[in-house]
C-alpha positions as a Markdown table, in Angstrom:
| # | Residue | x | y | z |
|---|---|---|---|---|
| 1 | Unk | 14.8 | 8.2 | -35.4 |
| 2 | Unk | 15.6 | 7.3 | -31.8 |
| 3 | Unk | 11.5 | 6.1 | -30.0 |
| 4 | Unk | 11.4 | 8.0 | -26.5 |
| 5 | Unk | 10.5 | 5.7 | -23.6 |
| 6 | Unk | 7.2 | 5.9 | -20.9 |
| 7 | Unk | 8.0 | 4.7 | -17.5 |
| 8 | Unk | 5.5 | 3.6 | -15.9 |
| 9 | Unk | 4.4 | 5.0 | -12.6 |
| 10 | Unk | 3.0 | 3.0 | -9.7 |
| 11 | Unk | 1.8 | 4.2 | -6.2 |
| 12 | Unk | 1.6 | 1.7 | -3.5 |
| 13 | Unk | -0.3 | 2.6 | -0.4 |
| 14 | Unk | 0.2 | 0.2 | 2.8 |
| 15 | Unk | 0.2 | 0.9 | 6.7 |
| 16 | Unk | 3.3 | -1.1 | 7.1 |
| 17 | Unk | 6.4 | 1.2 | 5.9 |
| 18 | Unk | 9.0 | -1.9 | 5.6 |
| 19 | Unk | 6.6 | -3.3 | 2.7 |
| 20 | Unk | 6.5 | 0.4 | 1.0 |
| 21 | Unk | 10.1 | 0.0 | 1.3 |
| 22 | Unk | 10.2 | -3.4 | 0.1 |
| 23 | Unk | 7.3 | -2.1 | -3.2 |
| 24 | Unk | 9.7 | 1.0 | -3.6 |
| 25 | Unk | 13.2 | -1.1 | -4.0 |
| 26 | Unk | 11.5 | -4.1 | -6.0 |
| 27 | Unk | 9.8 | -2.4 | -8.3 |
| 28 | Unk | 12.0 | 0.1 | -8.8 |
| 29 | Unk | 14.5 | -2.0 | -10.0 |
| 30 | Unk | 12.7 | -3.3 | -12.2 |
| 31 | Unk | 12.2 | 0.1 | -14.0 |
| 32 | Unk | 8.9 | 1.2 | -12.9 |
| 33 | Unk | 8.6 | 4.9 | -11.0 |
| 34 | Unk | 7.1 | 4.0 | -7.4 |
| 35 | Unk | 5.9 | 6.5 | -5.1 |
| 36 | Unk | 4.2 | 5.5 | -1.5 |
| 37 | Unk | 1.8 | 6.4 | 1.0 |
| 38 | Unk | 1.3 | 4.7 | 4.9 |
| 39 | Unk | -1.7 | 7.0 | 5.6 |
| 40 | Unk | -4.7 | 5.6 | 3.2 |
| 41 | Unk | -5.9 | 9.8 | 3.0 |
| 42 | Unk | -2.4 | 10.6 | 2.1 |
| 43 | Unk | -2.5 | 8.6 | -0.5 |
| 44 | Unk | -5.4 | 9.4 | -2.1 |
| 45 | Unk | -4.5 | 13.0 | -2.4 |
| 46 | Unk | -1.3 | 11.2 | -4.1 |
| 47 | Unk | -3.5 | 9.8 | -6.6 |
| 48 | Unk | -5.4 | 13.3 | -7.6 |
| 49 | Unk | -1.9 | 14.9 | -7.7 |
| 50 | Unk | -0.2 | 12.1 | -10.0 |
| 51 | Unk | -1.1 | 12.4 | -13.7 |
| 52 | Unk | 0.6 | 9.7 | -15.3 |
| 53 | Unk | -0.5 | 6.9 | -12.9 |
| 54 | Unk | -0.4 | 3.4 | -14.1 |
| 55 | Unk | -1.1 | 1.3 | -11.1 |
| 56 | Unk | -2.6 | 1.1 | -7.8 |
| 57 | Unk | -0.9 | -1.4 | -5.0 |
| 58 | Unk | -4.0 | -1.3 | -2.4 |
| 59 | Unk | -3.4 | -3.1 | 1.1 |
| 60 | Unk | -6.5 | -4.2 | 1.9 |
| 61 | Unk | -6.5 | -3.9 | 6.3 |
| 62 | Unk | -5.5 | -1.1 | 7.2 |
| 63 | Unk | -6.6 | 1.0 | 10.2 |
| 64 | Unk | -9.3 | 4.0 | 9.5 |
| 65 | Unk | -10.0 | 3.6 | 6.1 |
| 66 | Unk | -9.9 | 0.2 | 4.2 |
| 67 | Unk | -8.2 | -1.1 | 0.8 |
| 68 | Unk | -11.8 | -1.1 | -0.3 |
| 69 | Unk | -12.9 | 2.0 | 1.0 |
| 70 | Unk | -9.9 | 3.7 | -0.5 |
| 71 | Unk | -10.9 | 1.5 | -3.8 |
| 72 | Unk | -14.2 | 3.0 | -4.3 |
| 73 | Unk | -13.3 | 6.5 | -3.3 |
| 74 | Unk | -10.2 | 6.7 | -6.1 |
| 75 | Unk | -12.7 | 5.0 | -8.6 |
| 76 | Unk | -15.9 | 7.6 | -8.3 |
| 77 | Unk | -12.9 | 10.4 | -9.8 |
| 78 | Unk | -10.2 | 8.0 | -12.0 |
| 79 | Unk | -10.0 | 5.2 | -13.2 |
| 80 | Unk | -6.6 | 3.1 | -12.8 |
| 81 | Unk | -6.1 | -0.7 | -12.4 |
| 82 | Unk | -5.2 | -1.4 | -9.0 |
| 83 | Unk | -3.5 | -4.6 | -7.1 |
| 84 | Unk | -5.0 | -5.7 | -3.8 |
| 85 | Unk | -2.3 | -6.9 | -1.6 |
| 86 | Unk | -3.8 | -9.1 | 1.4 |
| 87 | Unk | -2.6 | -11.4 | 4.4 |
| 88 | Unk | -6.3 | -12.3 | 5.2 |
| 89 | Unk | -6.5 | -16.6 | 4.4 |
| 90 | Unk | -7.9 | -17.4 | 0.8 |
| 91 | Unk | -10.7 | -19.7 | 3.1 |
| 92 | Unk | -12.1 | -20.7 | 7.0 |
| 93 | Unk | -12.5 | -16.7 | 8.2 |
| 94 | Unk | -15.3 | -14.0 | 8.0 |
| 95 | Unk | -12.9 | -11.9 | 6.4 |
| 96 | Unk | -11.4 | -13.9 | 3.7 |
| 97 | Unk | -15.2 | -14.6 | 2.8 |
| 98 | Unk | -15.7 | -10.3 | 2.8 |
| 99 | Unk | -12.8 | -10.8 | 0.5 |
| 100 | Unk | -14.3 | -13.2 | -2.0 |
| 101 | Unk | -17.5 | -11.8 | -2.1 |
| 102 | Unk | -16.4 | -8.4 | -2.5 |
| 103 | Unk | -13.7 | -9.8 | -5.1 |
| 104 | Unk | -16.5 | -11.5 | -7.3 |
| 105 | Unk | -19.0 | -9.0 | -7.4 |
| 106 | Unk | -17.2 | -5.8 | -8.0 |
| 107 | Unk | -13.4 | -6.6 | -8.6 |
| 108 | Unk | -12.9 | -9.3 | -10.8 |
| 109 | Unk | -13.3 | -6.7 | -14.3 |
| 110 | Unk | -10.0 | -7.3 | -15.6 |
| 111 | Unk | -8.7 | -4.1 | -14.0 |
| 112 | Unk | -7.8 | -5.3 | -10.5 |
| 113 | Unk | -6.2 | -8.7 | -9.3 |
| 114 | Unk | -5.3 | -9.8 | -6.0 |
| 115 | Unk | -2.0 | -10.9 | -4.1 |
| 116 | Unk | -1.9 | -13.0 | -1.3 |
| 117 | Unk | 0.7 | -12.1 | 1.5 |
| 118 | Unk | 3.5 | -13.8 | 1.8 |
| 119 | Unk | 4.5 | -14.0 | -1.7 |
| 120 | Unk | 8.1 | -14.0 | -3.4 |
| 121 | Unk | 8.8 | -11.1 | -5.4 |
| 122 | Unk | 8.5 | -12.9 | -9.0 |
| 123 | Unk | 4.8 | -13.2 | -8.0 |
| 124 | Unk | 4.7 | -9.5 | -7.8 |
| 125 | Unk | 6.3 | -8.7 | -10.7 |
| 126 | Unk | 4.3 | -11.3 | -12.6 |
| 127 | Unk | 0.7 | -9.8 | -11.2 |
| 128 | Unk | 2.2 | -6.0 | -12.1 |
| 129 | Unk | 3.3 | -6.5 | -15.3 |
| 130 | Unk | 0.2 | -8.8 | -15.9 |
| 131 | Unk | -2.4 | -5.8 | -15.2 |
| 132 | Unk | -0.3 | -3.0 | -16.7 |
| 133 | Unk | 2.9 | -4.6 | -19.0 |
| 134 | Unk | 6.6 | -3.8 | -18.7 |
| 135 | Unk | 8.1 | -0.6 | -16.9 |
| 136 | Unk | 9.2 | 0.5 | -20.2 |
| 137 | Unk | 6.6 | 0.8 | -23.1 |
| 138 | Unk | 7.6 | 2.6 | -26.0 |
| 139 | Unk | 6.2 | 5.8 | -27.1 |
């Protein structure tokens, strides 16, 4: 009996298109199904319209609605673990103390993880797989 095969599917939303690109070859490539989003609204609609979502790639700044914003309004109608994808400093700024706070008290369920900008791929890959396992999971 041959065992059929569940890609997994992973939408990354990001105001910067050269890092959807960069998401969409990577990951890719690695097997998973990636679709992307530059426009935080656009992507939500994505993620009502997607029924076999795996993953979440969240950039957390981005203008007119943020990471978190977008966060919570996904999470009040599905629940799907997400990665936060940041440049803000892991310490010395308002912002990378938003970050922490926000991360201990409502993030850090074993659902979401963070990634700090820059990062080599492998880290990627590693946080990815770590939330939701391997592209390819047997049926």
């Amino acid at each position: 009996m041959l065992r059929g095969y569940a890609v997994k599917t992973i939408i990354a939303i990001d105001d910067e298109p050269e890092i959807l690109k960069c998401f969409r070859e990577a990951l890719t490539l690695r097997g998973f199904t990636v679709h992307t989003s530059a426009d935080p609204e656009t992507g939500i609609q994505m993620v009502r319209a997607q029924p076999a979502l795996d993953l979440l790639l969240l950039d957390v700044k981005m203008p007119g609605k943020s990471g978190f914003d977008v966060y919570r309004e996904i999470r009040a109608f599905r629940a799907v673990p997400v990665l936060f994808i940041t440049a803000y400093p892991r310490s010395f700024t308002t912002d990378s103390d938003e970050v922490t706070k926000l991360w201990s008290e409502q993030f850090a369920d074993g659902t979401t993880d963070i990634l700090y900008k820059p990062f080599p791929l492998e880290n990627l890959f590693t946080k990815v797989e770590g939330l939701i396992g391997p592209a390819n999971d047997a049926d």
